[in-house]
C-alpha positions in Angstrom: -4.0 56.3 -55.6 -5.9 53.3 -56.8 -4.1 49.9 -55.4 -3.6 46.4 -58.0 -6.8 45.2 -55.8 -8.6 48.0 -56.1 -9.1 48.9 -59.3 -9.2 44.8 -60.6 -12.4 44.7 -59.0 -14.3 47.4 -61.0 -13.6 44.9 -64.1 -16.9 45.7 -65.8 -17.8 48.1 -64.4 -18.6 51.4 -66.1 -15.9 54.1 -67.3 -16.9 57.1 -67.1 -15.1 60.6 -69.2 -14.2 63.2 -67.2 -17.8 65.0 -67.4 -19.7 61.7 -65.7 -20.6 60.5 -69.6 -20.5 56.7 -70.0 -17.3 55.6 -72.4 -17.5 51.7 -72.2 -17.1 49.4 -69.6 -13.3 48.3 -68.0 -12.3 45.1 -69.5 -8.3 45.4 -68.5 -5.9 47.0 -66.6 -2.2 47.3 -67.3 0.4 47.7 -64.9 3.9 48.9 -64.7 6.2 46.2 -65.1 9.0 47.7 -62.6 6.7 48.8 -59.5 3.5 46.9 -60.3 1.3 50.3 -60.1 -1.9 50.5 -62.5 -0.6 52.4 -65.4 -3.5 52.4 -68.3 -6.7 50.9 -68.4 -8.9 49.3 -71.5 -12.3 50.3 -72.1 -14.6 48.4 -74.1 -17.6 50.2 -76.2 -19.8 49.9 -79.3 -21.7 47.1 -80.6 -20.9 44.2 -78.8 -18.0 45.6 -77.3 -15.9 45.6 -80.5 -14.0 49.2 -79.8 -11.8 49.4 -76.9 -9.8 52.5 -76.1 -6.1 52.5 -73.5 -6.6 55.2 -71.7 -4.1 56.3 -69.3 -5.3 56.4 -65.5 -3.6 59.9 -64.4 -6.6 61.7 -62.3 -9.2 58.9 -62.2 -11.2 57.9 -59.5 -13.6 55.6 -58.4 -17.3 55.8 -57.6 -19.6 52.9 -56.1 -20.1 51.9 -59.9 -17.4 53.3 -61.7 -14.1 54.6 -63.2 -13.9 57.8 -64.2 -11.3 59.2 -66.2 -9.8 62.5 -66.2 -10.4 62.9 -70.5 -13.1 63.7 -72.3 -15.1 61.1 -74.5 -14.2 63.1 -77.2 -10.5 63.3 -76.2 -10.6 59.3 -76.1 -12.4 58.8 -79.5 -9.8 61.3 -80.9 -6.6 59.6 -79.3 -8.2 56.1 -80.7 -5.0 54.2 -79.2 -6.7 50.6 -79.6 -4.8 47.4 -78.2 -4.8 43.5 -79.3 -6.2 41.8 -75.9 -3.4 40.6 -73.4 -0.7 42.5 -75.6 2.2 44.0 -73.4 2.5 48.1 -73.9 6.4 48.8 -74.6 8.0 52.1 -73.5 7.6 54.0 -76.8 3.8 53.1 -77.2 3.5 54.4 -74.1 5.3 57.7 -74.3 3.2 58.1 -77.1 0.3 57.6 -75.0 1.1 59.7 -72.5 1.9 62.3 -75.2 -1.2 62.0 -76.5 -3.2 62.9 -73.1 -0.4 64.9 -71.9 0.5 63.0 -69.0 4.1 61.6 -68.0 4.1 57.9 -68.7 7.1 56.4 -66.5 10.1 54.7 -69.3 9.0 51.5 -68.9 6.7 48.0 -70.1 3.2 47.1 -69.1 1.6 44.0 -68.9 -1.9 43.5 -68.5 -4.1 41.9 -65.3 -5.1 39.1 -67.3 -1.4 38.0 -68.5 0.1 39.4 -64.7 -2.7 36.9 -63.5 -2.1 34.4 -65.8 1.4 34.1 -65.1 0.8 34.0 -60.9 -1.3 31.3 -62.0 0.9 29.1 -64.0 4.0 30.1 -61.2 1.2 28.4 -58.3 0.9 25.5 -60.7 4.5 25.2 -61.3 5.5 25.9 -57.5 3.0 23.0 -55.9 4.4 20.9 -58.7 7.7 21.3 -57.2 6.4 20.2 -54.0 4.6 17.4 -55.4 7.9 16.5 -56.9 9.6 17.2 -53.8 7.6 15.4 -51.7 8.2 12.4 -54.3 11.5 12.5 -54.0 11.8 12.1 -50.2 9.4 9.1 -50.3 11.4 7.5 -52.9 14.9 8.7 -50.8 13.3 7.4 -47.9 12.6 4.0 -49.8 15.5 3.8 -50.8 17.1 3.8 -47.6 14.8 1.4 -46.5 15.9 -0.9 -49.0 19.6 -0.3 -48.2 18.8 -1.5 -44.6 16.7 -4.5 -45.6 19.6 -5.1 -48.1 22.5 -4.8 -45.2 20.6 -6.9 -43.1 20.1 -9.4 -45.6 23.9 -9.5 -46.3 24.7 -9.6 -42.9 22.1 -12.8 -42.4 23.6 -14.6 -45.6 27.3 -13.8 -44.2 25.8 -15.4 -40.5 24.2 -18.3 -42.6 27.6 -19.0 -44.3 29.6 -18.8 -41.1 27.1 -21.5 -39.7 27.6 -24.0 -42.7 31.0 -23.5 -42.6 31.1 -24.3 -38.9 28.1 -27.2 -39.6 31.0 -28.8 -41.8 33.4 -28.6 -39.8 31.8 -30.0 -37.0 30.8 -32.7 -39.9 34.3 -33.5 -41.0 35.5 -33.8 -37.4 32.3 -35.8 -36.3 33.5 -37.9 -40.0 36.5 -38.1 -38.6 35.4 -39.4 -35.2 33.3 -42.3 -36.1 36.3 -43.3 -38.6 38.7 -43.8 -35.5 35.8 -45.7 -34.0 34.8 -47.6 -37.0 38.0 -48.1 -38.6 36.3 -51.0 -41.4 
């Protein structure tokens, strides 16, 4: 069975038909959306690469240079399925693939490397984001707290300083007082 790793790195690599003839060169991959195996592959052939041809993966194998399929050239010219790049295969196009080749296509979506890829990529992004913002958040929590403190001690200093001008005049009145027995004039 050929793994998700595997078969990603003969990306441009040759396909080969079932005889050992060349048919194009891999450019995609497609996996089963519900158990992530490698369903279909894309390969790309003509002038500049302008004809590509999804072609299911039942009986391939690998070579040092290689896929090869288990269809004919002629077989894959004649089935012609062609694909827009990145687009996800939906259960009836690919019962009608598998139909065509005469394999049994699981009931279920595929999705392509590129957009499977593309979407670990943007969930990375997202996911150190979040532990940017995170991260953020607890510095700012943490500064917050800091202010609280400086703000608690700061209340508790301006309640000492009023206790102490309170006391400073009383102490004043009575000292007032004091000289005013002594001084009566």
């Amino acid at each position: 069975m050929l793994s998700v790793e595997q078969l990603e790195e003969w990306v441009g690599e040759d396909v080969l038909d079932v005889n050992g003839e060349r048919v194009g060169k891999l450019d995609e991959v497609y996996y089963s959306t519900a158990t992530n195996q490698a369903v279909f592959v894309v390969a790309k052939s003509g002038l500049l690469g302008r004809h590509t041809s999804l072609v299911p993966l039942a009986g391939a194998s690998v070579g040092r240079e290689y896929l090869q399929l288990a269809y004919s050239a002629a077989q894959i010219d004649e089935v012609g399925f062609e694909l827009d790049a990145g687009a996800t295969i939906g259960q009836s196009d690919g019962r009608r693939l598998g139909d065509a080749y005469g394999v049994e296509v699981p009931a279920e979506d595929f999705a392509s490397a590129s957009s499977i890829n593309e979407r670990r990529r943007a969930a990375g992004e997202a996911a150190a984001r979040a532990g940017e913002l995170d991260e953020e958040a607890r510095r700012r929590a943490a500064e917050a707290e800091e202010a609280r403190g400086t703000a608690d001690n700061a209340s508790e200093a301006a309640l000492q300083k009023t206790d102490d001008a309170e006391r400073a005049r009383a102490e004043a009145e009575r000292a007032r007082a004091q000289a005013q027995r002594i001084d009566p004039s």
